[in-house]
C-alpha positions in Angstrom: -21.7 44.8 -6.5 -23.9 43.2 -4.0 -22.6 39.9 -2.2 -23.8 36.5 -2.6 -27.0 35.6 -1.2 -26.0 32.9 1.7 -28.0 29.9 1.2 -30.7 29.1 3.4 -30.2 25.5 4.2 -32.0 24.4 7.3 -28.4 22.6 9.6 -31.3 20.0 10.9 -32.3 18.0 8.0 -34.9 16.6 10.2 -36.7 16.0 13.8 -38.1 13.6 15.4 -39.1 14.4 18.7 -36.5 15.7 20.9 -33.8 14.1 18.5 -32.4 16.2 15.8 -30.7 14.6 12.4 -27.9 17.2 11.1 -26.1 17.9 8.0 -23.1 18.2 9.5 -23.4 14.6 11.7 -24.5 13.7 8.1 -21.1 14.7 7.1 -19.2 12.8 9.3 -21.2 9.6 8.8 -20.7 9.9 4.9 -17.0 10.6 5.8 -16.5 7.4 8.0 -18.1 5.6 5.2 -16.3 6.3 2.3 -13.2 5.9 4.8 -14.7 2.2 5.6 -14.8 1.4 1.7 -12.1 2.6 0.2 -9.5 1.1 2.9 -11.5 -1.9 2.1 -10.8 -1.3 -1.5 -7.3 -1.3 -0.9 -7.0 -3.9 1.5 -8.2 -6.3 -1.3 -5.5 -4.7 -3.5 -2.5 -4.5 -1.9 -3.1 -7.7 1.1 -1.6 -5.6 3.9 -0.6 -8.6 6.4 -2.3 -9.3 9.8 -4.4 -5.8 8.6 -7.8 -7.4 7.0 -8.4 -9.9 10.3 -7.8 -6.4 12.4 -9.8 -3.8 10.3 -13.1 -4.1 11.6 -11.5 -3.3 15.4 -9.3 -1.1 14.4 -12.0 1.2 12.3 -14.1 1.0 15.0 -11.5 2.6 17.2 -10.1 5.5 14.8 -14.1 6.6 14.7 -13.7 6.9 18.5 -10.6 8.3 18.2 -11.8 11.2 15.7 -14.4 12.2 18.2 -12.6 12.0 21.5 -9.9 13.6 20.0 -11.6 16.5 18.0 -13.1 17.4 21.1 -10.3 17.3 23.8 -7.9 19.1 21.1 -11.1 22.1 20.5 -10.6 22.3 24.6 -7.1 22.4 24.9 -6.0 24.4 22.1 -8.8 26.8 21.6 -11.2 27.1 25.1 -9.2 25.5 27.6 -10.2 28.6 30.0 -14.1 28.2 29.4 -13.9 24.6 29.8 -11.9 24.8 33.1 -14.8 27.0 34.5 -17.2 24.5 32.8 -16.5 20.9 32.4 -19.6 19.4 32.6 -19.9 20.9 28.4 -16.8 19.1 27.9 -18.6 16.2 26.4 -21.5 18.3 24.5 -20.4 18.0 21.1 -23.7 18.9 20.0 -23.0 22.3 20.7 -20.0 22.8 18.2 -16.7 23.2 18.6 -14.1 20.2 17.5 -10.3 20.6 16.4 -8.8 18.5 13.1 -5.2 19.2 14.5 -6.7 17.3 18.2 -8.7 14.3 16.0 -5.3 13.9 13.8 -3.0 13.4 17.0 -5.4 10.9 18.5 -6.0 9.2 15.5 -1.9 8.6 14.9 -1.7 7.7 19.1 -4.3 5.5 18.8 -3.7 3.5 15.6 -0.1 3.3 16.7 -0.7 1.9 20.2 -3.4 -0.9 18.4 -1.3 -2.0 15.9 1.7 -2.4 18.0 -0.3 -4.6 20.1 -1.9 -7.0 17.9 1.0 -7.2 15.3 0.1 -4.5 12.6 2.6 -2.6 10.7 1.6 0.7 11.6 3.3 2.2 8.7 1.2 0.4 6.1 -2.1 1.1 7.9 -1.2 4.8 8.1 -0.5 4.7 4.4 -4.1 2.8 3.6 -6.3 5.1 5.9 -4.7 8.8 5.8 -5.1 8.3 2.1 -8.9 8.6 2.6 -9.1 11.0 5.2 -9.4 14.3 2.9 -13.0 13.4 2.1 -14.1 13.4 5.4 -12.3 16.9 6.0 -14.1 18.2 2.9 -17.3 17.1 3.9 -17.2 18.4 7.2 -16.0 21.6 5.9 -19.6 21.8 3.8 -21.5 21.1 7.0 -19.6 24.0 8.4 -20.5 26.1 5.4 -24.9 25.1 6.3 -24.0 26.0 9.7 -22.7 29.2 8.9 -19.7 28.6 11.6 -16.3 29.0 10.9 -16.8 31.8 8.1 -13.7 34.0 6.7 -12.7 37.3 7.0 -13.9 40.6 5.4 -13.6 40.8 1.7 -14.7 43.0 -0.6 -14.3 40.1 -3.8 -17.8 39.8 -5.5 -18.0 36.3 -4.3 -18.3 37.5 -0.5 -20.9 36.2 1.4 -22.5 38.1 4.4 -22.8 35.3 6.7 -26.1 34.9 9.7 -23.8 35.6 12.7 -20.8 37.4 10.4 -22.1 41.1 10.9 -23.4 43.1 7.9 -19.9 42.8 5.8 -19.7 40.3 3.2 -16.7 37.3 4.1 -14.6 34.8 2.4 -16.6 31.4 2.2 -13.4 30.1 3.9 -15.2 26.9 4.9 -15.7 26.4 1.0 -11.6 27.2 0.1 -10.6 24.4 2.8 -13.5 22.0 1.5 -11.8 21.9 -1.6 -7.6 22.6 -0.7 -7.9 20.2 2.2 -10.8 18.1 0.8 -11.2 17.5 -3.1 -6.9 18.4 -3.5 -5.5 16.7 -1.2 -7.7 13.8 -1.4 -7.0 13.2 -5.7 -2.6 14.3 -4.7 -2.7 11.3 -2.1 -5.1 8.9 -4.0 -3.3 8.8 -6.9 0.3 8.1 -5.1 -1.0 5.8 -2.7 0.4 2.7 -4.9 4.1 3.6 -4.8 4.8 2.4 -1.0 3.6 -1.0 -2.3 5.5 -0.7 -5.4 8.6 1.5 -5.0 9.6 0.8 -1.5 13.7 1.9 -1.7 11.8 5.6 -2.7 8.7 5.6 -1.1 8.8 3.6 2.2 6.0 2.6 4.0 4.4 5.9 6.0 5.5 8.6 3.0 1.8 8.4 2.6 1.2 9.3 6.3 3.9 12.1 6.1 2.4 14.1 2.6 -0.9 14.2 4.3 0.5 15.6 7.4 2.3 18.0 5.1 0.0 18.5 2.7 -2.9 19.4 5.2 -0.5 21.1 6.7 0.4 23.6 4.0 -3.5 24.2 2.7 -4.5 24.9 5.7 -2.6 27.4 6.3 -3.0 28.7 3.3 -7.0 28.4 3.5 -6.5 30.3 7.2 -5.2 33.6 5.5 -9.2 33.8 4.6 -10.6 32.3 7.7 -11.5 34.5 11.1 -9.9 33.8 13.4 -11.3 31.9 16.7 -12.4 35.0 18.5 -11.7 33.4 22.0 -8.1 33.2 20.5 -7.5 35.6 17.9 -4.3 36.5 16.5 -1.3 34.4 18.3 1.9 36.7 18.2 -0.4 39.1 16.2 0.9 37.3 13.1 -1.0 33.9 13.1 -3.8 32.0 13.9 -4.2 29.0 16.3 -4.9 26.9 13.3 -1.8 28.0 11.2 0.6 27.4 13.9 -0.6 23.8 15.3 -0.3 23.0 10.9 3.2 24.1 10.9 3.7 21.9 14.1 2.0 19.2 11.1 3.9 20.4 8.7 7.0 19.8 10.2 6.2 15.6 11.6 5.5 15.3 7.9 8.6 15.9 6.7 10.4 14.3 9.9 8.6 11.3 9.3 9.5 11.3 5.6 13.3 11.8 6.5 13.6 9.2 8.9 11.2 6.1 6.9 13.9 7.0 4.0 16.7 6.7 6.5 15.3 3.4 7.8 14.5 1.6 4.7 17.7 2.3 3.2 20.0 1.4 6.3 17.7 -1.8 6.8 18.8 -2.4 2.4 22.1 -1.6 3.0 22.5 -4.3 6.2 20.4 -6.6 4.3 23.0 -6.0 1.2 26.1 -6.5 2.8 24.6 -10.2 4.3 
């Protein structure tokens, strides 16, 4: 059976002049903004205090924060040695290469440092924005999928695609699997529990929302990496895993720690509060 034609989709959308528009920078805009909304959305719902007068700051920041940190993490964890010889193409982003696992840490640093200083509770941000997040991560895994970047490894299923720069064998659409896994699934598992923190505090404390996406992304991406080639810079860590499937378990694991210890603290602070 032959593979599946790869689509023919033109990454620049369009040009004017020297200035090029892009589906994936498309991607990312359309992600921020359906971030912007629906925190908005549940700002109005749940009346977070100190957040609303804050938001407008604070979302300007995490944008930063996404792109800083998606592009120091692609240096440090995946090119550091290029980069070292090269750091004036430290800051071209427009010539690919950003890391999820880099964006994600900065993102948490960040929003943590900002809400400490201006009276937040961090927890209940993290709960409101890491809700949203999966749709930007699905949406930048389409742009990956126009670009042709980031493709899986050699399969011999009918629905293998034989990618521009893949060689002549037909590959997992891998950006596809983690558009949906990390994207649509984790985006409807944390939407639809993204009440309870607001509702059932004793069982779900503040940041349990933070700690299923870190666990949840976690776990589908590493998953989704079984299908994805690996960075060839990188390759096989341990010649077992991918860069990407260890840095999730690292994810994986501050999920659950931070799901442990928001239990343990709510319930000692109920206790104490009890026994007044």
């Amino acid at each position: 059976m032959a593979p599946l034609p790869f689509p023919q989709i033109d990454p620049v959308i369009f040009s004017l002049g020297p200035f090029h528009v892009r589906w994936y920078g498309l991607m990312y805009v359309l992600g921020f903004t359906a971030s912007y909304y629906l925190v908005r959305h549940q700002l109005r719902q749940f009346r977070p205090a100190r957040l609303e007068e804050n938001f407008e700051n604070l979302n300007v920041l995490l944008i930063l924060a996404v792109i800083v940190g998606g592009r120091l993490g692609y240096v440090l964890f995946y090119n550091l040695g290029y980069y070292l010889d090269n750091p004036l193409e430290i800051p071209a982003t427009w010539s690919g290469g950003m890391s999820f696992h880099g964006a994600c840490l900065t993102l948490i640093v960040v929003g943590f440092l900002y809400c400490r200083r201006k009276g937040v509770d961090f927890w209940q941000a993290a709960d409101l924005y890491t809700a949203t997040i999966p749709i930007g991560i699905g949406l930048g895994r389409i742009g990956n999928f126009i670009n042709g970047e980031l493709f899986g490894r050699v399969t011999a299923m009918p629905w293998g695609m034989v990618f521009p720069d893949g060689g002549p064998s037909p590959r997992h659409p891998s950006q596809l699997y983690e558009a949906v896994l990390e994207g649509l699934l984790l985006f409807l598992l944390l939407w639809s529990v993204r009440h309870k923190p607001w509702q059932q505090v004793r069982s779900w404390p503040h940041g349990s929302i933070l700690a299923l996406f870190l666990a949840g992304y976690g776990c589908m991406r590493i998953i989704a990496e079984i299908f994805r080639e690996p960075d060839p810079q990188v390759g096989f860590l341990f010649n077992l895993l991918t860069m990407g499937q260890l840095l999730s378990m690292a994810m994986v694991a501050a999920g659950v720690t931070i799901w442990l210890l928001r239990r343990r603290t709510v319930r000692n602070v109920t206790t104490a509060a009890t026994r007044r």
